[in-house]
VMD Tcl script that builds the backbone (N, CA, C; Angstrom):
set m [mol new atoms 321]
animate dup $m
set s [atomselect $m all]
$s set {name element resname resid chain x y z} {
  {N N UNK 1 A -23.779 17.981 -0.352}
  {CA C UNK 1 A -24.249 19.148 -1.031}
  {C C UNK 1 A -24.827 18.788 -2.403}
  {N N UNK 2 A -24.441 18.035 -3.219}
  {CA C UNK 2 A -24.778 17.560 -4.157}
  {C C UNK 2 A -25.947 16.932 -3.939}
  {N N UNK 3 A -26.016 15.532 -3.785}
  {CA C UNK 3 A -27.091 15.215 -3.352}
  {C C UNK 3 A -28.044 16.118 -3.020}
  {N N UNK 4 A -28.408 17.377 -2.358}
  {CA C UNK 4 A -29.035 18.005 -1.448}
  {C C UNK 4 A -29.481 18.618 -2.792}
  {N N UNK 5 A -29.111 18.666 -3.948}
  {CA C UNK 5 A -28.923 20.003 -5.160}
  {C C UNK 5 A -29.837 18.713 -6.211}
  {N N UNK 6 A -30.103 17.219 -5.853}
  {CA C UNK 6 A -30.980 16.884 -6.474}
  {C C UNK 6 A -29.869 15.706 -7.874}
  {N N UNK 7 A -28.323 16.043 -7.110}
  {CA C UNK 7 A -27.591 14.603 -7.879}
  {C C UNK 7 A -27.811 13.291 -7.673}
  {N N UNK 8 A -27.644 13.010 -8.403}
  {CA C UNK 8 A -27.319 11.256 -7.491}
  {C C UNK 8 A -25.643 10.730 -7.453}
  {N N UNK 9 A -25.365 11.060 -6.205}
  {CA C UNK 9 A -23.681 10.958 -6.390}
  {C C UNK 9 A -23.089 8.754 -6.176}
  {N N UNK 10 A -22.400 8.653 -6.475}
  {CA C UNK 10 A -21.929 7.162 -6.268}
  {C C UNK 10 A -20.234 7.772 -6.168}
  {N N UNK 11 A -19.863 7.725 -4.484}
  {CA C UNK 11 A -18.427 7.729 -4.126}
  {C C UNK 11 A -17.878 6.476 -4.321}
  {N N UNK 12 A -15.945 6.908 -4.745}
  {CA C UNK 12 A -15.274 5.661 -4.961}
  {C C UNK 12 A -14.187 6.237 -4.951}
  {N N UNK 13 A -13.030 5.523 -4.390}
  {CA C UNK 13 A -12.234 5.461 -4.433}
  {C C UNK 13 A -11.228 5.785 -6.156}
  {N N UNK 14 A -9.704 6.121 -6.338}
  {CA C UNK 14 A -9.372 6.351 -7.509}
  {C C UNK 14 A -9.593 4.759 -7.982}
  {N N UNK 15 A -8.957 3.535 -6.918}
  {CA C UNK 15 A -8.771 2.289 -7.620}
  {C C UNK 15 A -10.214 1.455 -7.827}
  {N N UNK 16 A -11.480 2.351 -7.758}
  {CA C UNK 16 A -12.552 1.807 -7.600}
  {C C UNK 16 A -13.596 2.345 -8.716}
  {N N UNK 17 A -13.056 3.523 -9.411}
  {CA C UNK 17 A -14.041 4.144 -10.693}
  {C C UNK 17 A -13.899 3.162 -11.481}
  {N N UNK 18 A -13.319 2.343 -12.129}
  {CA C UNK 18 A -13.572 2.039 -13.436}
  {C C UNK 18 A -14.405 0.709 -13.237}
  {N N UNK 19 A -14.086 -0.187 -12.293}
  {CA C UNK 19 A -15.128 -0.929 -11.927}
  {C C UNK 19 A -16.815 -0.364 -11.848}
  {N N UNK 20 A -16.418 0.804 -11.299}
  {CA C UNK 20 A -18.092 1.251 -11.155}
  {C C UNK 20 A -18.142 1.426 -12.512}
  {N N UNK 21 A -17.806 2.751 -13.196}
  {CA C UNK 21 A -18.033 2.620 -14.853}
  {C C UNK 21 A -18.288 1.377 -15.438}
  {N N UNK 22 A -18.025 -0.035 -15.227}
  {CA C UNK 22 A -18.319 -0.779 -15.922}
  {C C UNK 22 A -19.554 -1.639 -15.715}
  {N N UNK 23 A -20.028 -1.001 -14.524}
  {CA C UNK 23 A -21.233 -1.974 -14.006}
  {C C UNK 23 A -22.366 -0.776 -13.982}
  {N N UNK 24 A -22.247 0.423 -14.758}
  {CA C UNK 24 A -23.295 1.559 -14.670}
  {C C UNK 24 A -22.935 2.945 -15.486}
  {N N UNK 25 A -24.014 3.150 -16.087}
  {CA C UNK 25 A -23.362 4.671 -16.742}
  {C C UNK 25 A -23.221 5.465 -16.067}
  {N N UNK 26 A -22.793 6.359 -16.484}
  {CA C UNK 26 A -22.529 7.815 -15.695}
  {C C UNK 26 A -22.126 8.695 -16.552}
  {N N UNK 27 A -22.621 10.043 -16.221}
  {CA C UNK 27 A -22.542 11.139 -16.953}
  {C C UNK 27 A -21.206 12.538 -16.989}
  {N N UNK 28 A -20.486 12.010 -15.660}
  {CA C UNK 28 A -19.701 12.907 -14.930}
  {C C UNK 28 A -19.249 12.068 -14.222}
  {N N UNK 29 A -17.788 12.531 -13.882}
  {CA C UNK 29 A -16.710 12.262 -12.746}
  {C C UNK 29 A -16.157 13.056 -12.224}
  {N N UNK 30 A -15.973 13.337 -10.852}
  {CA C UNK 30 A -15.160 14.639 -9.950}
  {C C UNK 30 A -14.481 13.611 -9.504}
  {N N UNK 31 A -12.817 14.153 -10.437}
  {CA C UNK 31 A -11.850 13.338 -9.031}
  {C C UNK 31 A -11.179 14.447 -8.528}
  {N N UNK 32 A -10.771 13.896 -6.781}
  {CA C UNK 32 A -10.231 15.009 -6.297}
  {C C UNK 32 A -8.396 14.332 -6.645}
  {N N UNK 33 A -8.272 14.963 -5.848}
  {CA C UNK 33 A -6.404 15.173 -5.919}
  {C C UNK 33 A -5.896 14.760 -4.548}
  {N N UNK 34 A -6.928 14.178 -3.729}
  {CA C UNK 34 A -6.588 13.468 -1.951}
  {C C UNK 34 A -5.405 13.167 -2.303}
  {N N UNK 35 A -5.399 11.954 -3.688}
  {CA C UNK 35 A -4.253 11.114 -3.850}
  {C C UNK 35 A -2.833 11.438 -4.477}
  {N N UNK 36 A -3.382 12.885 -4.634}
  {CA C UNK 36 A -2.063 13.526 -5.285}
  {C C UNK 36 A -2.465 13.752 -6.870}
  {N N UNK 37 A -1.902 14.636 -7.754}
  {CA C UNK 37 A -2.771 15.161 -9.013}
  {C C UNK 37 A -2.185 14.271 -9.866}
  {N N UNK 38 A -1.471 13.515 -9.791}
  {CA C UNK 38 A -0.672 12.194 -11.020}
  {C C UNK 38 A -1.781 10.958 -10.818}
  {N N UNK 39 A -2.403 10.739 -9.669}
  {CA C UNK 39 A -3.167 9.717 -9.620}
  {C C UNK 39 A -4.857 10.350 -10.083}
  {N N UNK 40 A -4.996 11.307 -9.292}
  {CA C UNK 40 A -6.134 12.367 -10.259}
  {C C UNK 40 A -6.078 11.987 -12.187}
  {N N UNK 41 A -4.959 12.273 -12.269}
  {CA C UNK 41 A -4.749 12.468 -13.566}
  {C C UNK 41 A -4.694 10.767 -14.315}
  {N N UNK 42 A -4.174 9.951 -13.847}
  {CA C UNK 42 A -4.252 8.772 -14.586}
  {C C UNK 42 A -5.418 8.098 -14.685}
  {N N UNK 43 A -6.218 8.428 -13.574}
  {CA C UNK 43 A -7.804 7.724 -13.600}
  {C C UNK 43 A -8.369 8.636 -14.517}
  {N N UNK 44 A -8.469 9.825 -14.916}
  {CA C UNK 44 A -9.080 10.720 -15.878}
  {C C UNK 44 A -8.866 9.936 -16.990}
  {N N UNK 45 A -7.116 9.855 -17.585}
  {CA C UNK 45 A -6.651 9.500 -18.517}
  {C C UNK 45 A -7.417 8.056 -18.961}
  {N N UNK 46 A -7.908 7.138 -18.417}
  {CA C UNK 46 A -8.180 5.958 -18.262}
  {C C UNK 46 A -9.688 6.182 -19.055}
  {N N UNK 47 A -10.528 6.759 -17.962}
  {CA C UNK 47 A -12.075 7.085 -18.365}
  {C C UNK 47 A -12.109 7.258 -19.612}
  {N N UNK 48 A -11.257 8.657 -19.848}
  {CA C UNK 48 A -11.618 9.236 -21.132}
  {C C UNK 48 A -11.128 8.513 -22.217}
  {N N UNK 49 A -10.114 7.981 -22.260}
  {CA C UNK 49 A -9.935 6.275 -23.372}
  {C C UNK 49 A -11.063 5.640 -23.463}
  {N N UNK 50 A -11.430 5.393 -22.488}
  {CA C UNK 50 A -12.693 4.477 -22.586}
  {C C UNK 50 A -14.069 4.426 -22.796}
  {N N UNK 51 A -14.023 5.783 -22.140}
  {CA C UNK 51 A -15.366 6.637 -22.093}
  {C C UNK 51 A -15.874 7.780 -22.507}
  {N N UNK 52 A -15.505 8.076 -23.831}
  {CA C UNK 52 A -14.929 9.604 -23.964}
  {C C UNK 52 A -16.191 10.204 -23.680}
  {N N UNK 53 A -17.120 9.990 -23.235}
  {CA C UNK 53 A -18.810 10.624 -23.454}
  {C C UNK 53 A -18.617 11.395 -21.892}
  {N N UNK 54 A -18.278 10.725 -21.365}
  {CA C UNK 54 A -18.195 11.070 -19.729}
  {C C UNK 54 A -17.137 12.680 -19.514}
  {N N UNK 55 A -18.046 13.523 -18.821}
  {CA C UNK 55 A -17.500 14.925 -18.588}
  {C C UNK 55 A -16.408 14.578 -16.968}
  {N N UNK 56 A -15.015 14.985 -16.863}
  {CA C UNK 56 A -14.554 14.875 -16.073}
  {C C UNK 56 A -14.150 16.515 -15.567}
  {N N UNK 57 A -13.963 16.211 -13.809}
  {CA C UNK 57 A -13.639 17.517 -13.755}
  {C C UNK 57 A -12.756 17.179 -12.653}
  {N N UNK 58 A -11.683 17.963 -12.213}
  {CA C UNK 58 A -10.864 17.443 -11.257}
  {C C UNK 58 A -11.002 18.550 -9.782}
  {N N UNK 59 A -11.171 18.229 -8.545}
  {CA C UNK 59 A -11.673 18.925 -7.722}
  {C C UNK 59 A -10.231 18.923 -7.085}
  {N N UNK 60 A -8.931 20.487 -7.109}
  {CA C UNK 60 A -8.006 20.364 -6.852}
  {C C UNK 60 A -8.072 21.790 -5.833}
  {N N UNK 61 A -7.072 21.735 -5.366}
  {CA C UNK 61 A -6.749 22.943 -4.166}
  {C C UNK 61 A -6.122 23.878 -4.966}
  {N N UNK 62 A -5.967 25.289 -4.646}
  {CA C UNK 62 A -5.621 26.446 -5.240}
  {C C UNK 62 A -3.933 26.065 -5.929}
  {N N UNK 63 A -3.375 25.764 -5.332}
  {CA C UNK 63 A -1.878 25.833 -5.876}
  {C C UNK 63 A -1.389 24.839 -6.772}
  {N N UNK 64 A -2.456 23.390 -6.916}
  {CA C UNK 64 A -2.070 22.393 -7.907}
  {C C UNK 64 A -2.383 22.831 -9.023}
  {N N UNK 65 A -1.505 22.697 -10.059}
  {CA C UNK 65 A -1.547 22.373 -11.534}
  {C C UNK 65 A -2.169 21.347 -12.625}
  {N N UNK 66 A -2.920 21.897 -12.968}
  {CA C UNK 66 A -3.636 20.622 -13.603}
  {C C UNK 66 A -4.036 21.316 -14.934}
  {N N UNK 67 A -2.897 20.365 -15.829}
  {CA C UNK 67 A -3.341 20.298 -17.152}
  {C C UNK 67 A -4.547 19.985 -18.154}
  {N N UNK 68 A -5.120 21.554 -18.671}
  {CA C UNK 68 A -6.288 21.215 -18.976}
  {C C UNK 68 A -6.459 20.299 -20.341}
  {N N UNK 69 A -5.455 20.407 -21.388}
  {CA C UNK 69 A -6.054 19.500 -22.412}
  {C C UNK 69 A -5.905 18.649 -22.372}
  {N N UNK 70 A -5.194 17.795 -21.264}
  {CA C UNK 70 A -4.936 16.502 -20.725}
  {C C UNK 70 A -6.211 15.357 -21.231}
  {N N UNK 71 A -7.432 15.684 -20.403}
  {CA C UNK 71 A -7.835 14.960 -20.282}
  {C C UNK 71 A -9.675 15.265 -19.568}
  {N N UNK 72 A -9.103 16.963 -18.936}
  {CA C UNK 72 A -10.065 17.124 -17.963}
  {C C UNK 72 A -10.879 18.173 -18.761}
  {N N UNK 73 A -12.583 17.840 -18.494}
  {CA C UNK 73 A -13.209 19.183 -19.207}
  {C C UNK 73 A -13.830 20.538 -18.265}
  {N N UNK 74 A -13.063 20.293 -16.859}
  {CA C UNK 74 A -13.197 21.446 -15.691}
  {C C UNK 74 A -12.046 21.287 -14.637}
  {N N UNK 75 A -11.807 22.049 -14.123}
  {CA C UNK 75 A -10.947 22.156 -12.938}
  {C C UNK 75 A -11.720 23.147 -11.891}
  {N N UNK 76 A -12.379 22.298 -11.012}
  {CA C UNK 76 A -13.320 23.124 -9.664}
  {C C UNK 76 A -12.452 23.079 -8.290}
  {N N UNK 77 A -11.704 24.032 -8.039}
  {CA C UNK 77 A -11.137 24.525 -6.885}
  {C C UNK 77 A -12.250 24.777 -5.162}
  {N N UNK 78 A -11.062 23.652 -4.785}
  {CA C UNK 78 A -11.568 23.169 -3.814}
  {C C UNK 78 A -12.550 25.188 -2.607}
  {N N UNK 79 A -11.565 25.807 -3.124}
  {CA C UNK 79 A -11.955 27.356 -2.606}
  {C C UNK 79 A -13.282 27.896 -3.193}
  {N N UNK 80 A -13.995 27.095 -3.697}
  {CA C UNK 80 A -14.903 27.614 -4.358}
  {C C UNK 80 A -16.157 27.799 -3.626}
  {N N UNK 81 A -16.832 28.875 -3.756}
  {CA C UNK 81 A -18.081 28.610 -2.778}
  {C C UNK 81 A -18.828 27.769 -3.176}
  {N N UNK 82 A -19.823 27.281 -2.119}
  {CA C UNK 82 A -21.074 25.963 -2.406}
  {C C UNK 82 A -21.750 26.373 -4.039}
  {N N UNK 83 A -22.347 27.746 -4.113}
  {CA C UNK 83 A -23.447 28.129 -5.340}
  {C C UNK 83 A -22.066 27.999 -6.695}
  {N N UNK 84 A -20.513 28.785 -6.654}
  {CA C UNK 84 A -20.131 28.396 -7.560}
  {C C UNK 84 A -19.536 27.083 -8.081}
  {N N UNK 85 A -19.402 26.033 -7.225}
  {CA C UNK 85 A -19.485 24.384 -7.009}
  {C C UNK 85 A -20.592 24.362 -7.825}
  {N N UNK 86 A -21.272 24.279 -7.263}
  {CA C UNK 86 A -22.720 23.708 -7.303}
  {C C UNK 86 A -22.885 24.397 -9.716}
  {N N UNK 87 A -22.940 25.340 -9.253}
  {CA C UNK 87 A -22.883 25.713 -10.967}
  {C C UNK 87 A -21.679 25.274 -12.125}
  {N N UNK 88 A -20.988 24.892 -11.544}
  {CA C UNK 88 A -19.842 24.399 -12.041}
  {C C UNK 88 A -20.474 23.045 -12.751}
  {N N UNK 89 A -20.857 22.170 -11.459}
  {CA C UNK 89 A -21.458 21.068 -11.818}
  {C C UNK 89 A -22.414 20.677 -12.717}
  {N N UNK 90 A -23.123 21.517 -12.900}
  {CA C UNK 90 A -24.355 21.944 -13.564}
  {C C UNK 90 A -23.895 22.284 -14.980}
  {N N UNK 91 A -23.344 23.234 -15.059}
  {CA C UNK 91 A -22.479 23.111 -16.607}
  {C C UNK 91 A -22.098 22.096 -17.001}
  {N N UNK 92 A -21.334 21.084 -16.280}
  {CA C UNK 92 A -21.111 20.382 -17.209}
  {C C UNK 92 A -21.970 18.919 -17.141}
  {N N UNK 93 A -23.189 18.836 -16.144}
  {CA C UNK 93 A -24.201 18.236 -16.420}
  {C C UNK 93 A -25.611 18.472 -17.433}
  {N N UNK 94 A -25.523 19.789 -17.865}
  {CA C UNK 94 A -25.932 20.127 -19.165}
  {C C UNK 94 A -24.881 19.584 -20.261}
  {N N UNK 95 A -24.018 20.309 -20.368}
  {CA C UNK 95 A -23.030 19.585 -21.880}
  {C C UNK 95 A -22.575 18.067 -21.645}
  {N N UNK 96 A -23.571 17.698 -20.595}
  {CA C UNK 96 A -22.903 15.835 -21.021}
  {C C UNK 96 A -24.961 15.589 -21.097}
  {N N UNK 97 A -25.830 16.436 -21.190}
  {CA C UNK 97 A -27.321 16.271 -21.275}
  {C C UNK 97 A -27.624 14.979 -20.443}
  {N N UNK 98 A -27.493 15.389 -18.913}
  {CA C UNK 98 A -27.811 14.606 -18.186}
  {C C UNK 98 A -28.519 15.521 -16.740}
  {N N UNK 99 A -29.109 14.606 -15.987}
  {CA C UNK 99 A -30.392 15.210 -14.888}
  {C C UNK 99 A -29.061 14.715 -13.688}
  {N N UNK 100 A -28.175 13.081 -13.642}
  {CA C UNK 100 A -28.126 12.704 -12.588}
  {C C UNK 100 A -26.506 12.822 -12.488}
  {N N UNK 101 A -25.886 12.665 -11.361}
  {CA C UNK 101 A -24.406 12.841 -10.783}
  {C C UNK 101 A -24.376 11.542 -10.647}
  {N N UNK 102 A -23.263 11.035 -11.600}
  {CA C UNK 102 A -23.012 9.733 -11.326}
  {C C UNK 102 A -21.884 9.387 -10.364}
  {N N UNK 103 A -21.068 10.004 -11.017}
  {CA C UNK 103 A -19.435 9.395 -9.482}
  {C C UNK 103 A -18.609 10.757 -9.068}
  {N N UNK 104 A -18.257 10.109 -8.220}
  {CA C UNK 104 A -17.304 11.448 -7.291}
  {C C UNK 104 A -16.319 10.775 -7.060}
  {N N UNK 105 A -15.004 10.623 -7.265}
  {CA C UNK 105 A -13.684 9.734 -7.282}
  {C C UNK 105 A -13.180 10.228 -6.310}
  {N N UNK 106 A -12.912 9.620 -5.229}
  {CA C UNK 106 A -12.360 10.269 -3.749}
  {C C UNK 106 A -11.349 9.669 -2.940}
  {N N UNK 107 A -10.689 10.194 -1.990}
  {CA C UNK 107 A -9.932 9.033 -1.619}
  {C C UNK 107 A -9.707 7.610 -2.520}
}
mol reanalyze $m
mol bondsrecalc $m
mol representation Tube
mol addrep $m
């Protein structure tokens, strides 16, 4: 869907973002919560040490908890329709002033 909306997405694994971050910029990160929201949450924690420029958003299911001043600058529920996804993304690919979708943290 992304892609289709004109991103350029680069999937990775949680133990596989920061390697990519280091071999390419990126403007944005969606991690989901596959791995459970503590592992969501420590790869955020990580980026944003490192990267504070990078907009993170965590793509979680209705009933997880996810602390927003943690670390994350969105929380997009997996219940969300495609157009409010899709605008979600977009917000915060304007406030990081970027055109392209760099990573999607997944499995």
């Amino acid at each position: 869907m992304l892609e289709s909306a004109g991103y350029r997405v680069v999937v990775a694994r949680h133990d596989e973002v920061l390697a990519c971050l280091e071999q390419e910029a990126f403007q944005l990160l969606l991690a989901t919560t596959d791995d459970g929201v503590q592992a969501a949450l420590s790869v955020c924690a990580t980026v944003k040490e490192r990267w504070p420029d990078i907009k993170i958003a965590v793509v979680a299911r209705r009933a997880e908890y996810i602390p927003e001043k943690i670390c994350v600058d969105d929380i997009i529920r997996v219940q969300y329709t495609p157009g409010k996804f899709l605008a979600r993304v977009k917000r915060l690919m304007d406030a990081a002033g970027g055109q392209s979708l760099p990573a999607s943290s997944a499995k």
